[in-house]
LONU-796222 format. One record per residue (C-alpha): residue in one letter; x, y, z. Coordinates in steps of 0.5 Angstrom, whole numbers, m for minus. Last residue first. Layout:
(A, (X, Y, Z));
...
END
This chain:
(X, (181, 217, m78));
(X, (184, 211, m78));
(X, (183, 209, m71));
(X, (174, 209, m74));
(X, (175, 205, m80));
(X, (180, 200, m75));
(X, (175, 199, m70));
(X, (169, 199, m76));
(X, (173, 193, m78));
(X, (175, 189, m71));
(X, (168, 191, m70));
(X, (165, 188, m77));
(X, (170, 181, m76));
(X, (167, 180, m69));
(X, (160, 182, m71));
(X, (162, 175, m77));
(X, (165, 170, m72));
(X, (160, 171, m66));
(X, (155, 169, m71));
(X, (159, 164, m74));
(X, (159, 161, m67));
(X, (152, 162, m66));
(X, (150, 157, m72));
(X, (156, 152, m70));
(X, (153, 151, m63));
(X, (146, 151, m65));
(X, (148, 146, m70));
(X, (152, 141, m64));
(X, (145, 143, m61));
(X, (141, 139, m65));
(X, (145, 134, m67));
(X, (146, 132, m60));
(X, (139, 132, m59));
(X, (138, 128, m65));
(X, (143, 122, m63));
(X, (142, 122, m56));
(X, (146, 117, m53));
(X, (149, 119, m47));
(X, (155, 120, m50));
(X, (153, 124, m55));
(X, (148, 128, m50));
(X, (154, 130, m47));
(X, (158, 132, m53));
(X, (152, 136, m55));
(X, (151, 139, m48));
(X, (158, 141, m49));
(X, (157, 145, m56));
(X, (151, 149, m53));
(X, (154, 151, m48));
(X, (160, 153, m52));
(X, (156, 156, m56));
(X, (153, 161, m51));
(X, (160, 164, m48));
(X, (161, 166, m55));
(X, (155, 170, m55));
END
């Protein structure tokens, strides 16, 4: 998932560049979207991982 939001945070820079404004807004959302998504299961797996050691 990780992999997916720096793909779509490098088309946004370079939709940017080339002067795509909506595309870039777009993407860069995409991007911020995913990334939070990756941020929350990691947070639970490192959680679950920890609740599972501690037994």
């Amino acid at each position: 998932m990780l992999y997916w939001a720096a793909v779509f945070l490098i088309i946004a820079i370079i939709a940017g560049v080339l002067g795509f404004g909506g595309t870039a807004a777009a993407a860069g959302g995409i991007a911020k979207i995913l990334f939070y998504i990756f941020v929350v299961i990691f947070v639970v797996s490192l959680v679950m991982g920890l609740m599972r050691r501690g037994r």
